[in-house]
C-alpha positions as CSV (number, residue, x, y, z in Angstrom):
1,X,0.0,0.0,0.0
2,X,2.7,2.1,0.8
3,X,4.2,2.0,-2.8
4,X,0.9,3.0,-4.0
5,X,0.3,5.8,-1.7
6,X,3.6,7.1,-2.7
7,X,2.4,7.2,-6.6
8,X,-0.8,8.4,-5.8
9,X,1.0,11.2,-3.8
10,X,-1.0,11.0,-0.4
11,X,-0.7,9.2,3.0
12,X,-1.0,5.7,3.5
13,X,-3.6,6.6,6.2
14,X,-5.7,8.7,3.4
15,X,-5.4,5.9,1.2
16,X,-6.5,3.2,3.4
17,X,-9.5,5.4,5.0
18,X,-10.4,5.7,1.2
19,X,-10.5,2.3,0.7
20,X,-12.1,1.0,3.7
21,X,-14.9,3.7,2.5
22,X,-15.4,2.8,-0.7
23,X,-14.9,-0.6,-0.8
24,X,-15.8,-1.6,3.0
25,X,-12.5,-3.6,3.4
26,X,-9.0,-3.4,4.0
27,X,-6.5,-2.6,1.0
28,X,-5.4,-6.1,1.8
29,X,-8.5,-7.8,1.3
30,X,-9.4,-5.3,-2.3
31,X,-6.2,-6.8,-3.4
32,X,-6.9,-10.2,-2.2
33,X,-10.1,-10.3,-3.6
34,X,-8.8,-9.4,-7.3
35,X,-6.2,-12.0,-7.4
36,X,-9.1,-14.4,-6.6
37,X,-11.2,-13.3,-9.3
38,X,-8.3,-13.2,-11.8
39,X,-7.9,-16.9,-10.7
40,X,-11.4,-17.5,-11.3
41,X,-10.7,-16.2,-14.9
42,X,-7.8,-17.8,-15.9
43,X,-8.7,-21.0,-14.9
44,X,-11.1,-21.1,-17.7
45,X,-8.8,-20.2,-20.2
46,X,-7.6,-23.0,-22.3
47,X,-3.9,-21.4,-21.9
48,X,-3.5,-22.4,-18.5
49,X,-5.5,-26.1,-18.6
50,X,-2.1,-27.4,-17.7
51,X,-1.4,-25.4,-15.3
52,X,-1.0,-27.0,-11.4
53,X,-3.5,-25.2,-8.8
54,X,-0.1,-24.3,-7.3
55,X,1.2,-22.5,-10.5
56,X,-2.1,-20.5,-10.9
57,X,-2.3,-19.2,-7.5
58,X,1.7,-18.2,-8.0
59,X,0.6,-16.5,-11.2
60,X,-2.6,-14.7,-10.1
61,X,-0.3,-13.6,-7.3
62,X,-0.4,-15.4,-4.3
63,X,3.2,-17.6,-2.9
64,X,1.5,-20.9,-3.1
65,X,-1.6,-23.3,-2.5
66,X,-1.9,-22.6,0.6
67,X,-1.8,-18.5,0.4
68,X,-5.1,-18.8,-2.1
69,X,-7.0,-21.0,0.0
70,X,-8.1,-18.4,2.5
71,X,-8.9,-15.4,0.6
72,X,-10.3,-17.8,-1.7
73,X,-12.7,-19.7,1.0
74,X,-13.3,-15.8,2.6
75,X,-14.8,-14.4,-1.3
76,X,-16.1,-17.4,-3.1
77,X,-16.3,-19.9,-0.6
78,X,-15.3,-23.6,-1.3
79,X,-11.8,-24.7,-2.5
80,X,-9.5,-23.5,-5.3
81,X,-9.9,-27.4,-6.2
82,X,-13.6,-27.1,-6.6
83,X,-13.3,-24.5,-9.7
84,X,-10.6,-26.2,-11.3
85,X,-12.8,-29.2,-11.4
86,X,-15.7,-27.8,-12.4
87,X,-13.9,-26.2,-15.5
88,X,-11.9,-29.1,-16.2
89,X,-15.4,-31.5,-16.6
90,X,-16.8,-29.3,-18.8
């Protein structure tokens, strides 16, 4: 956050405060919640069918598995698994 304050040219305070306003959550959860989403859309493109769930959470920004499973469970509920699956039957 503090990276992006620093291009935005205002406090990290300001920032956040904005944040929690206009998205009722924390700047970690906003981000948190995009990576998951961008996980949700990758996973149906044919591009990354090979892809490990591992490889796809690294690549939608998260340092493993493990790191995507909670924000994961918190906005979507269910398991990164579960979506792979889904996709992969189609």
């Amino acid at each position: 956050m503090e990276g992006l304050a620093n291009q935005l040219k205002v406090s990290s305070q300001h920032l956040s405060q904005f944040i929690q306003k206009k998205y009722a959550m924390s700047f970690s959860d906003l981000v948190n919640k995009n990576r998951v989403n961008y996980f949700f859309e990758i996973v149906q493109d044919p591009a990354y069918q090979n892809f490990t769930i591992d490889a796809l959470a690294r690549e939608v920004g998260f340092s493993s598995r493990q790191h995507l499973n909670k924000p994961f469970k918190k906005f979507h509920g269910g398991n990164p698994s579960d979506i792979v699956d889904a996709v992969t039957t189609k």
